[in-house]
C-alpha positions as CSV (number, residue, x, y, z in Angstrom):
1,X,13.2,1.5,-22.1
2,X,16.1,1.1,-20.0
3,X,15.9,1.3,-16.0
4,X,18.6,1.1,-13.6
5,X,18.3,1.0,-9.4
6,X,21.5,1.7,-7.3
7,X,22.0,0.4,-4.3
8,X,24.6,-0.2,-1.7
9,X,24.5,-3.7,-1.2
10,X,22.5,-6.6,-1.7
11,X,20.5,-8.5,1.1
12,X,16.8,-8.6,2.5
13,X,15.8,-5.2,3.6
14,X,13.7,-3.3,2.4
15,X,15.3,-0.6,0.7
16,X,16.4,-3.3,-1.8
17,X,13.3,-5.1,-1.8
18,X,11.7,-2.9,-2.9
19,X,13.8,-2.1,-6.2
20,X,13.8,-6.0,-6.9
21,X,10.1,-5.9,-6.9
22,X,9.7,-3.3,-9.3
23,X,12.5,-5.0,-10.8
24,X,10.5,-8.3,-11.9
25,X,7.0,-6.0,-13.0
26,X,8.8,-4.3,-15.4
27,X,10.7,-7.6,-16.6
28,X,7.1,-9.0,-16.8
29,X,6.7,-6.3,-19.1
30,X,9.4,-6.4,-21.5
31,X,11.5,-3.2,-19.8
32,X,15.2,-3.5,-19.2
33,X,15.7,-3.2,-15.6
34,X,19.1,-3.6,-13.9
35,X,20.1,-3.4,-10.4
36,X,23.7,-2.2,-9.3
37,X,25.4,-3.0,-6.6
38,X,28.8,-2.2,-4.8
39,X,28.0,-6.0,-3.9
40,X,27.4,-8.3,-7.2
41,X,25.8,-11.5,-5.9
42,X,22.8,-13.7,-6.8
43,X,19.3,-12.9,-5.7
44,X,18.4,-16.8,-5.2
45,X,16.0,-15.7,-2.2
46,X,13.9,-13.3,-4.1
47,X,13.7,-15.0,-7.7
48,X,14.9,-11.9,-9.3
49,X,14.1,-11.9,-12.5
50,X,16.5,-9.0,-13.9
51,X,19.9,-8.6,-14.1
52,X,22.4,-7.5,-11.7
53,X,25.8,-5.6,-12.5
54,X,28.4,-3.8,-9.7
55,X,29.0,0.4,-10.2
56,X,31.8,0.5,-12.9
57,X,28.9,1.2,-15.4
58,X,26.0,2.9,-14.0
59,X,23.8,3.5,-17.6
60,X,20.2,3.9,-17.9
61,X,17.4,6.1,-19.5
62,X,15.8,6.2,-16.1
63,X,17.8,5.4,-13.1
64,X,16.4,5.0,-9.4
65,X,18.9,5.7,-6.4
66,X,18.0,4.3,-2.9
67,X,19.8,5.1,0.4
68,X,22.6,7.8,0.7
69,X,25.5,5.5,0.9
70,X,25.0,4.6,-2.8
71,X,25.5,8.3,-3.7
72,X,28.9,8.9,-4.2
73,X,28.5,6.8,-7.7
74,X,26.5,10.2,-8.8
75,X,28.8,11.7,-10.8
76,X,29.8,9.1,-12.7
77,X,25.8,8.0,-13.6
78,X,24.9,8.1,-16.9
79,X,21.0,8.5,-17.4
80,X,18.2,10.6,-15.4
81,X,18.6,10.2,-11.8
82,X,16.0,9.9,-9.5
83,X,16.1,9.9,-5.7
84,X,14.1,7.4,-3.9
85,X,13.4,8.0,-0.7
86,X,13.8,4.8,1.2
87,X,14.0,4.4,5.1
88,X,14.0,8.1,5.1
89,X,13.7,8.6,9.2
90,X,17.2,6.8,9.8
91,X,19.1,8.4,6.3
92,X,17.3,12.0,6.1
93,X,19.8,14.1,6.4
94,X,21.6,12.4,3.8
95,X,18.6,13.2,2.0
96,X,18.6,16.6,2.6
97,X,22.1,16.7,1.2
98,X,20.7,16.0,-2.4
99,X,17.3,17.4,-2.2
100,X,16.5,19.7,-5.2
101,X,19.6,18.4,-7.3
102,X,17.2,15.4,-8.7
103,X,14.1,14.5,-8.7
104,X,12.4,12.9,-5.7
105,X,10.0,9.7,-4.9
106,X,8.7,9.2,-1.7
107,X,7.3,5.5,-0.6
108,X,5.1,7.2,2.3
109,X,3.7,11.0,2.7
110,X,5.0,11.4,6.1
111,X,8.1,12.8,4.0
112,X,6.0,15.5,2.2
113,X,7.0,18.0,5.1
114,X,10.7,17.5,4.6
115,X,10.9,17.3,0.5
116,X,7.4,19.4,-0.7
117,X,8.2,19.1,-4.0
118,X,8.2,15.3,-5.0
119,X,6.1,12.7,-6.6
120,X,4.6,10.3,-4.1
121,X,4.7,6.9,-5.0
122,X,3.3,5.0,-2.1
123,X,3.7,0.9,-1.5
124,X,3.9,-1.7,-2.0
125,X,2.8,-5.5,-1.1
126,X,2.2,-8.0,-3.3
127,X,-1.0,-8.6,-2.9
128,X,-1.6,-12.0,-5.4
129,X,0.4,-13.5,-3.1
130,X,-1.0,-12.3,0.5
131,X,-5.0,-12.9,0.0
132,X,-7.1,-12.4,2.9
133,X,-8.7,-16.0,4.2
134,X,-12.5,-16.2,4.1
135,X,-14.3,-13.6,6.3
136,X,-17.3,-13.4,8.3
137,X,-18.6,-9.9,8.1
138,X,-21.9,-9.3,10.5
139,X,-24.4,-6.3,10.4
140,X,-27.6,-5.4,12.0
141,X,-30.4,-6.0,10.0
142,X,-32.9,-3.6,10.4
143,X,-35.6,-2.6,7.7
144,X,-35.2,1.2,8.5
145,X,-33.4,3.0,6.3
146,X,-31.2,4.7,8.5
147,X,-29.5,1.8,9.5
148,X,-28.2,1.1,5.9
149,X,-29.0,-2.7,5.7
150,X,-30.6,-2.8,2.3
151,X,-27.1,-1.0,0.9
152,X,-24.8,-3.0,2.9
153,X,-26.2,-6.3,1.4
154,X,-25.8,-4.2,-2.3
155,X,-22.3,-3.9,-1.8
156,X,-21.2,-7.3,0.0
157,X,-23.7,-9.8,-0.7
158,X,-21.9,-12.4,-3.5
159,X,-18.5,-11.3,-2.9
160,X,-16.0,-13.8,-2.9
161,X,-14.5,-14.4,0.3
162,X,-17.3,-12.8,2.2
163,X,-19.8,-14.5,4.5
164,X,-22.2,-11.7,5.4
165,X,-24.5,-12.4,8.6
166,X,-27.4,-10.4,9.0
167,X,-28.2,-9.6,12.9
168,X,-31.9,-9.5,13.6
169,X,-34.2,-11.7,16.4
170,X,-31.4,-12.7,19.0
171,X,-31.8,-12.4,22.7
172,X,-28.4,-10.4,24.3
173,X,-26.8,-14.6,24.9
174,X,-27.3,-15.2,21.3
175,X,-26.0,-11.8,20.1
176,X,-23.2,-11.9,22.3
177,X,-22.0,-15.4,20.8
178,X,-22.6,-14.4,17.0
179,X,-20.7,-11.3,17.5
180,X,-17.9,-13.6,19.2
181,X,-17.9,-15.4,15.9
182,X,-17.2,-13.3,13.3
183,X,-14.5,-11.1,12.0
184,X,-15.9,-7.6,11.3
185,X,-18.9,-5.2,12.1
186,X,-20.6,-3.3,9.5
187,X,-22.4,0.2,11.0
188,X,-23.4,2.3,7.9
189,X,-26.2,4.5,9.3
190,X,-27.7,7.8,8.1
191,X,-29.8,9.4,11.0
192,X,-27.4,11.2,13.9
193,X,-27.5,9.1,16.8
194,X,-25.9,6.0,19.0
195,X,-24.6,2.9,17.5
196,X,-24.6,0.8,20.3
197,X,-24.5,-2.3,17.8
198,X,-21.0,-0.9,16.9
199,X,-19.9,-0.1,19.8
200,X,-21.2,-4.1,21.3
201,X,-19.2,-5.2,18.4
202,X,-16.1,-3.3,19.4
203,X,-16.6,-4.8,22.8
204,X,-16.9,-8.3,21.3
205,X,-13.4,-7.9,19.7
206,X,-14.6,-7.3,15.7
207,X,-13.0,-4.7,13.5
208,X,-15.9,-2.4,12.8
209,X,-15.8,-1.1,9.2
210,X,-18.4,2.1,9.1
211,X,-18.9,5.6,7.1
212,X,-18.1,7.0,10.7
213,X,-21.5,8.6,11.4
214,X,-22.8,7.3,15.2
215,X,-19.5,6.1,15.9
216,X,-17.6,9.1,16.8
217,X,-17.3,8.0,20.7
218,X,-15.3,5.5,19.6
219,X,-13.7,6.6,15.8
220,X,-10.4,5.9,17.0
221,X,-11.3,2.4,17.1
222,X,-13.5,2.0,13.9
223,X,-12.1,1.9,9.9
224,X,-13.7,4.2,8.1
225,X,-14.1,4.0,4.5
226,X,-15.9,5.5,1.5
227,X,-16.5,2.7,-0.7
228,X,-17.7,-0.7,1.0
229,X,-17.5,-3.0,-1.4
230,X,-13.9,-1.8,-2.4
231,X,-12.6,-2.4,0.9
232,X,-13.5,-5.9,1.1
233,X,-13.1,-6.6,-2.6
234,X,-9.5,-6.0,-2.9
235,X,-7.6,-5.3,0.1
236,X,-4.3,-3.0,-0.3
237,X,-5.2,-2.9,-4.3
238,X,-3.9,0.3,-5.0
239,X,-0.5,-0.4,-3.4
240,X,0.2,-3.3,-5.3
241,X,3.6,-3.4,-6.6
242,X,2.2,-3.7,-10.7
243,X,0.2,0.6,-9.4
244,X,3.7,1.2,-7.4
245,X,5.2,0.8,-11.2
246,X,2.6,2.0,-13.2
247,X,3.0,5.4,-11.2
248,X,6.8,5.2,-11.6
249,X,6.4,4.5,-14.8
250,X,4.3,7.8,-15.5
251,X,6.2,9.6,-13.7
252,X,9.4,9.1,-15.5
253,X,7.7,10.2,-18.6
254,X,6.3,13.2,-17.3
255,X,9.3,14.6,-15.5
256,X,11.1,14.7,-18.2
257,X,8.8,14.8,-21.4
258,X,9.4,19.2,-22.0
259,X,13.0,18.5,-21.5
């Protein structure tokens, strides 16, 4: 498989960035990937692992083209051409220009309402390099079921790069200096009612991570999640650039496989 990625010019934005990243996954995995530029030059800053050729040969199977200034090379692109929309807000009506002539990718959904018909591909950051440091993560530990203590330590206890602190026995000075100490606040109740121990913990400064019951006073202020453990396991997994191409890759296969 052959992919190419178009782009203006080379330098550190993001725009190009982002093609260079996908650019050294699919190298990783033994897929020809070439960027072209109006602007041949090295890629010493970013390690690019690929290769890089100017416009006078655009040719791919699949071939990803960023911002609207690298569009006038359409017509002379030889492979199947597929819009990505990249800094959208400042280029959109360039966009617009070439909507429903290709096929478009959006990096975030807040352009759903402009191009309706497009594959979202969402991301990324590279997330073995930007690891979260060790992190103290406090809840109240109450025996009651409602309060969700016996699931909380299910889902965190043992998991690397968590130190979880269960709250129980401190006077309002001790519970005011352990909350002052940590990092974030888990609230995972089940019977409708008050969390002050969120809200104290909002008030001390944490990030409180809940399932949003008791905490809808303050919900603008809390992270609510579905899984517990997968928030704190893996931070920003599914946007990793190696899902960004795995989708890409999928999708270049299904758009065209009837064709």
């Amino acid at each position: 498989m052959q992919i190419g990625a178009i782009v203006p010019h080379l330098g550190i934005y993001g725009g190009v960035r982002y093609f260079l990243e996908i650019g050294n996954i699919c190298v990783g995995r033994g897929i020809d990937y070439t960027i072209f530029s109006n602007r041949e030059q090295e890629c010493s800053w970013f390690d690019f692992k690929g290769k890089i050729k100017d416009w006078s040969n655009i040719e791919a199977d699949y071939i990803l083209v960023g911002d609207p200034p690298s569009f006038k090379v359409l017509p002379t692109v030889k492979g199947k051409v597929f819009i990505y929309v990249m800094a959208g807000g400042y280029f959109l009506d360039g966009y617009k220009q070439v909507y429903g002539k290709y096929p478009f990718i959006l990096d975030n959904r807040i352009f759903v309402k402009y191009f309706p018909d497009s594959h979202l591909v969402e991301g990324g950051v590279n997330t073995e390099w930007f690891r979260p440091k060790k992190r103290k993560v406090l809840f109240y530990d109450d025996p009651r079921p409602c309060k969700g203590s016996n699931y909380i330590k299910e889902q965190l206890s043992g998991l690397d790069g968590i130190e979880l602190v269960g709250l129980k026995g401190l006077n309002n000075e001790e519970i005011a200096k352990t909350y002052r100490k940590g990092d974030y606040f888990v609230s995972w109740e089940s019977r409708e009612g008050w969390s002050d121990t969120a809200a104290e913990a909002i008030a001390s400064g944490l990030t409180v991570v809940t399932n949003g019951v008791n905490c809808e006073p303050f919900s603008d202020r809390v992270i609510i999640v579905d899984n517990l453990r997968e928030f704190f396991s893996d931070p920003m997994k599914d946007l990793s650039w190696e899902k960004v191409t795995d989708k890409l890759l999928e999708i270049f296969e299904g758009e065209y496989k009837n064709v």
